[in-house]
N, CA, C and O atoms as a GROMACS GRO file, in nm:
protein
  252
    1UNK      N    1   0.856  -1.827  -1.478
    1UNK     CA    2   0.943  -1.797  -1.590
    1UNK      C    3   0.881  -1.679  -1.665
    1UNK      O    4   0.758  -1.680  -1.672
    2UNK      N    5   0.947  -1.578  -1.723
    2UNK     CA    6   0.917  -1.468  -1.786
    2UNK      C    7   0.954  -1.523  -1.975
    2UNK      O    8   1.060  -1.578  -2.005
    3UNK      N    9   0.868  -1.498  -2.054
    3UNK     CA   10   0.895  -1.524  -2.212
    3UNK      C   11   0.818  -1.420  -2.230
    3UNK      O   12   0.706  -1.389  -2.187
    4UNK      N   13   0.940  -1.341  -2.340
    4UNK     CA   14   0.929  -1.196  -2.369
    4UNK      C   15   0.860  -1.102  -2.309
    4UNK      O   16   0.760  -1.055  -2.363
    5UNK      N   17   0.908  -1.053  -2.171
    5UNK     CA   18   0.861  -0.961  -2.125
    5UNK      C   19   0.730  -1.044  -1.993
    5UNK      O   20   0.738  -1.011  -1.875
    6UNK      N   21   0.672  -1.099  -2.018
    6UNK     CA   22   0.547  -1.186  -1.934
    6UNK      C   23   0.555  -1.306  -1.898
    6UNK      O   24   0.595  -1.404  -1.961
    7UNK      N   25   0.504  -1.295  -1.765
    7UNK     CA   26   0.499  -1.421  -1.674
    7UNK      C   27   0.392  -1.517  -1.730
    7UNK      O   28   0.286  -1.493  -1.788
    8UNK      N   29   0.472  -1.673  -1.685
    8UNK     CA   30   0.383  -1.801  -1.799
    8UNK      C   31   0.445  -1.906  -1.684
    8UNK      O   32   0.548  -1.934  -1.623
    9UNK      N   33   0.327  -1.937  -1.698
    9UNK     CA   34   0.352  -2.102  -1.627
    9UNK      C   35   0.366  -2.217  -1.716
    9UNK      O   36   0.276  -2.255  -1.791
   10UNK      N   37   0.486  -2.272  -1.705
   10UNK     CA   38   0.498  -2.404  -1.846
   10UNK      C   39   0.551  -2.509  -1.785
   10UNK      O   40   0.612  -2.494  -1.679
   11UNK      N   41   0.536  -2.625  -1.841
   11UNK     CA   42   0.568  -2.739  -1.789
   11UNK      C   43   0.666  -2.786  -1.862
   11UNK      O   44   0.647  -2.893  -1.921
   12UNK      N   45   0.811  -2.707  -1.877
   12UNK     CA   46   0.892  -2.787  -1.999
   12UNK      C   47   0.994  -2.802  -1.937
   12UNK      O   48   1.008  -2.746  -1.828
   13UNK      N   49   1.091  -2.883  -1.990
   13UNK     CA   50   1.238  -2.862  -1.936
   13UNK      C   51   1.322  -2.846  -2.006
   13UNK      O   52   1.438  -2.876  -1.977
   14UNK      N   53   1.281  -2.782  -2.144
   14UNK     CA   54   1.417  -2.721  -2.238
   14UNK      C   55   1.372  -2.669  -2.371
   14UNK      O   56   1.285  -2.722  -2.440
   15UNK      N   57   1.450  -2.544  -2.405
   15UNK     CA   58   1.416  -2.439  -2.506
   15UNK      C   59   1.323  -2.522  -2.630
   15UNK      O   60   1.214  -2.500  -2.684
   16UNK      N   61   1.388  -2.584  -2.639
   16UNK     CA   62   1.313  -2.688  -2.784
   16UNK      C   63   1.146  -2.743  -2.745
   16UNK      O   64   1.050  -2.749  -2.822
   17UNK      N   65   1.150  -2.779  -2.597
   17UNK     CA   66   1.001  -2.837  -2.608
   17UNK      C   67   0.940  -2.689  -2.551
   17UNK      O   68   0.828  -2.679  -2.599
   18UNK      N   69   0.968  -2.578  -2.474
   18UNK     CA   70   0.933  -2.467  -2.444
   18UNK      C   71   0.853  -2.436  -2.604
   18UNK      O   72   0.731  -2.456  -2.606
   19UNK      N   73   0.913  -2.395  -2.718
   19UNK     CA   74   0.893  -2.372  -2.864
   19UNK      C   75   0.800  -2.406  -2.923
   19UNK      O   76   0.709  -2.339  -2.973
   20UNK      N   77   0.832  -2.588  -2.922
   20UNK     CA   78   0.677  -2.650  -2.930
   20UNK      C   79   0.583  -2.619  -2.869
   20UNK      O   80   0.487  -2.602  -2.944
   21UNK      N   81   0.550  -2.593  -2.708
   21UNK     CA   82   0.408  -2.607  -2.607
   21UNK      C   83   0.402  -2.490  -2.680
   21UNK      O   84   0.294  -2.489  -2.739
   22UNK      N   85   0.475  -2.377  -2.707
   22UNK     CA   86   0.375  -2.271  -2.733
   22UNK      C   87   0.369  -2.238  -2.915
   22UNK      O   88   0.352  -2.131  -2.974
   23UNK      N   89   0.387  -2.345  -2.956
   23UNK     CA   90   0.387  -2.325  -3.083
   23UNK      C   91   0.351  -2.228  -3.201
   23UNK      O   92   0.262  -2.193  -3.279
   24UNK      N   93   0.534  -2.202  -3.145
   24UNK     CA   94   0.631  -2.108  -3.266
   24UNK      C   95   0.705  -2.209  -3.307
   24UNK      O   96   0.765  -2.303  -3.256
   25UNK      N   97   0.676  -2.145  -3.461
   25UNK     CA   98   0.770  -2.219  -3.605
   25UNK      C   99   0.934  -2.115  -3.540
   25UNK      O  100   0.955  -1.995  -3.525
   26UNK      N  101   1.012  -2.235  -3.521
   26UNK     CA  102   1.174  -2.212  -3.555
   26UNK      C  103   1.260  -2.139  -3.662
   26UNK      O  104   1.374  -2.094  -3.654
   27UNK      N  105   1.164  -2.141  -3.772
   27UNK     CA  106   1.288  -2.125  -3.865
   27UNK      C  107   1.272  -1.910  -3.838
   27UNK      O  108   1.178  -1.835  -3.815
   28UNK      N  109   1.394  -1.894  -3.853
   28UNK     CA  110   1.421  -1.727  -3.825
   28UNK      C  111   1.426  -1.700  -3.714
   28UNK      O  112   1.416  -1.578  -3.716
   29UNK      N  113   1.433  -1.727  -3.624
   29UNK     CA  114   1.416  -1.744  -3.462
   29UNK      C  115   1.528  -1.749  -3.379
   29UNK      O  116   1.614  -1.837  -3.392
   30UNK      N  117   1.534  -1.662  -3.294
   30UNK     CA  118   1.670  -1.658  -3.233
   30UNK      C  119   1.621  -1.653  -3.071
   30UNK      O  120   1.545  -1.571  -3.020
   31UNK      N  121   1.676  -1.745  -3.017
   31UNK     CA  122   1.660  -1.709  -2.843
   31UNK      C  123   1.771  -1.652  -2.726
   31UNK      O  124   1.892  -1.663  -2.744
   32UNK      N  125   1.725  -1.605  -2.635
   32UNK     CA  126   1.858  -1.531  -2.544
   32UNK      C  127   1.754  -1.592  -2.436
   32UNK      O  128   1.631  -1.589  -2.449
   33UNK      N  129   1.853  -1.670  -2.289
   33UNK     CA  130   1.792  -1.727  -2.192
   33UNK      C  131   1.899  -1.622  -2.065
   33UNK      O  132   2.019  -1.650  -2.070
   34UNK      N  133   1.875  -1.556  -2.003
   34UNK     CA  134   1.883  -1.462  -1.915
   34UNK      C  135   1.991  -1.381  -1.960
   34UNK      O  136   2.093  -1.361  -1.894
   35UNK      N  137   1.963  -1.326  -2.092
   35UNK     CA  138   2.024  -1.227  -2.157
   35UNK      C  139   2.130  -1.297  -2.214
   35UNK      O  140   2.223  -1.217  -2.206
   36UNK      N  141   2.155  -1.356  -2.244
   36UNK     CA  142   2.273  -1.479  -2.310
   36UNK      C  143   2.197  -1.531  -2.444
   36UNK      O  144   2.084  -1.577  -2.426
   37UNK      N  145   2.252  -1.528  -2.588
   37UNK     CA  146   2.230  -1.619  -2.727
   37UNK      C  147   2.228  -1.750  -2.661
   37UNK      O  148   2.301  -1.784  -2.569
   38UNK      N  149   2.130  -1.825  -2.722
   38UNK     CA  150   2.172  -1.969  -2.694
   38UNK      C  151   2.152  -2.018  -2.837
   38UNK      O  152   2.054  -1.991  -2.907
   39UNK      N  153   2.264  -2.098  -2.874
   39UNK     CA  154   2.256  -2.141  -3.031
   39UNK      C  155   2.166  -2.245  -3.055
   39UNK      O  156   2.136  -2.312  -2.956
   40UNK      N  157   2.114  -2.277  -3.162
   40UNK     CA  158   1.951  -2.349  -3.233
   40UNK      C  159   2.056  -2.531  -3.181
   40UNK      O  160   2.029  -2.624  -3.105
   41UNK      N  161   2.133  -2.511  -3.242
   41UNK     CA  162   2.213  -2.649  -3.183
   41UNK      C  163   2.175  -2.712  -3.015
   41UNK      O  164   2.168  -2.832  -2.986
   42UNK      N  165   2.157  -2.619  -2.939
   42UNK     CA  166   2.161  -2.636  -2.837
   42UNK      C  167   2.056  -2.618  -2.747
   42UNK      O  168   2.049  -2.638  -2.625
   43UNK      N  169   1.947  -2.562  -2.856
   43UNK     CA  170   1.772  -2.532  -2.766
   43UNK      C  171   1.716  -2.686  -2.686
   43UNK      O  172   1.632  -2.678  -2.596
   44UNK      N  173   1.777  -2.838  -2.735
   44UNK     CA  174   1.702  -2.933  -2.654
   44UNK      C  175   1.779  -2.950  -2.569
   44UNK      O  176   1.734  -3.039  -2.496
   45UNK      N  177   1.887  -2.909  -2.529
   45UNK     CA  178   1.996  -2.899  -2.433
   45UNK      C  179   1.985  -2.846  -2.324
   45UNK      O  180   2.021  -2.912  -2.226
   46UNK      N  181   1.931  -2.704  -2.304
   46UNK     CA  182   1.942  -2.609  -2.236
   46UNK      C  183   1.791  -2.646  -2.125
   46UNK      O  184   1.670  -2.644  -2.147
   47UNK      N  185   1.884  -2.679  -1.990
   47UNK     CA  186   1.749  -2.687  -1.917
   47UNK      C  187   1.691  -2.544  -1.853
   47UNK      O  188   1.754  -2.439  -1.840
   48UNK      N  189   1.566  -2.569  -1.819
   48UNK     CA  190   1.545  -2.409  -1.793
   48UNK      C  191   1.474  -2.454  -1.608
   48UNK      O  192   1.436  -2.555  -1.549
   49UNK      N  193   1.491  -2.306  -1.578
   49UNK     CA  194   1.482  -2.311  -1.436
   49UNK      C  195   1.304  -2.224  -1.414
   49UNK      O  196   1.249  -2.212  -1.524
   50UNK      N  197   1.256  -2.193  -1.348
   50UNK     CA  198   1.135  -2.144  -1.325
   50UNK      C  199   1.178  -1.993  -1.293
   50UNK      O  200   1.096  -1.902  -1.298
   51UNK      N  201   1.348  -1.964  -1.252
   51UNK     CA  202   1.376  -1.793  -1.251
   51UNK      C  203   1.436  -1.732  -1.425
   51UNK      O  204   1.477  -1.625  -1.469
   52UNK      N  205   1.418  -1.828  -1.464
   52UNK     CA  206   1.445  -1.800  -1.632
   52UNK      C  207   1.345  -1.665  -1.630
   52UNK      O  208   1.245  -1.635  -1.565
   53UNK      N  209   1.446  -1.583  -1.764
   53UNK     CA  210   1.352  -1.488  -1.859
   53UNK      C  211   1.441  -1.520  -1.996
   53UNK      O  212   1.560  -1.514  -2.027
   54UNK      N  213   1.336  -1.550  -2.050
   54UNK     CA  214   1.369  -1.581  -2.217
   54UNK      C  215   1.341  -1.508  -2.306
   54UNK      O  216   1.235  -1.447  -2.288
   55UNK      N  217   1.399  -1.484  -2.407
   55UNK     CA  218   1.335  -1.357  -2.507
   55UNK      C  219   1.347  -1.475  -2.618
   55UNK      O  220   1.434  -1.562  -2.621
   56UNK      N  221   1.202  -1.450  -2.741
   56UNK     CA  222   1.195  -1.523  -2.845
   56UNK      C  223   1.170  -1.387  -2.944
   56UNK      O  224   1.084  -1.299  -2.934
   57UNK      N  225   1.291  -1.405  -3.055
   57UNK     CA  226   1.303  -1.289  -3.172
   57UNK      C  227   1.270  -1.359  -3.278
   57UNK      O  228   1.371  -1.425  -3.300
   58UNK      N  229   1.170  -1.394  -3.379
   58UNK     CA  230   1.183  -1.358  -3.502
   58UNK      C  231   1.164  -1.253  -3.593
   58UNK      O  232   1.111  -1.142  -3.590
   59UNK      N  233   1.248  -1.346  -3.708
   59UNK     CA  234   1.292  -1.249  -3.829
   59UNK      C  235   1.138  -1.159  -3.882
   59UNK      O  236   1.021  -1.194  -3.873
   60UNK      N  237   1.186  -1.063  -3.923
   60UNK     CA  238   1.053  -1.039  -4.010
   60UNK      C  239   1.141  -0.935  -4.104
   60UNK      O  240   1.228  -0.850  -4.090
   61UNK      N  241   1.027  -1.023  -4.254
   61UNK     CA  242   1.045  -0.924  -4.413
   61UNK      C  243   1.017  -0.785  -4.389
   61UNK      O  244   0.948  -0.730  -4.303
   62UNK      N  245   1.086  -0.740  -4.484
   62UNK     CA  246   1.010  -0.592  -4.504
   62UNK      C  247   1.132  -0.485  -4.463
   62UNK      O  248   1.250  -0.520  -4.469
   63UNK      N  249   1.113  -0.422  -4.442
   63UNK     CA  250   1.181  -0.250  -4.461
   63UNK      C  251   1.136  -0.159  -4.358
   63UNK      O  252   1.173  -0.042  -4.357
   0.00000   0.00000   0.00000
């Protein structure tokens, strides 16, 4: 599986526990699972495959 840009070996089976093992705080956080939004509703939902590439965006303050 690729998360942002780099290859990772993880033992998860969905966006929500993916989040936790690599513990990132949620709040401001937006994910896309092979170029697709996937909504925060739906991160323990979404099973993931080992050809996944995930992108993790947070927000950031400032100008």
């Amino acid at each position: 599986m690729r998360v942002n840009g780099a290859d990772v070996i993880i033992d998860v089976s969905s966006l929500g526990s993916l989040l936790a093992q690599m513990g990132i705080e949620t709040r401001g956080v937006a994910i896309a699972r092979n170029g697709e939004i996937i909504p925060r509703s739906q991160w323990d939902d979404v099973v993931l495959d080992e050809a996944d590439e995930i992108e993790i965006v947070s927000a950031a303050a400032g100008g």
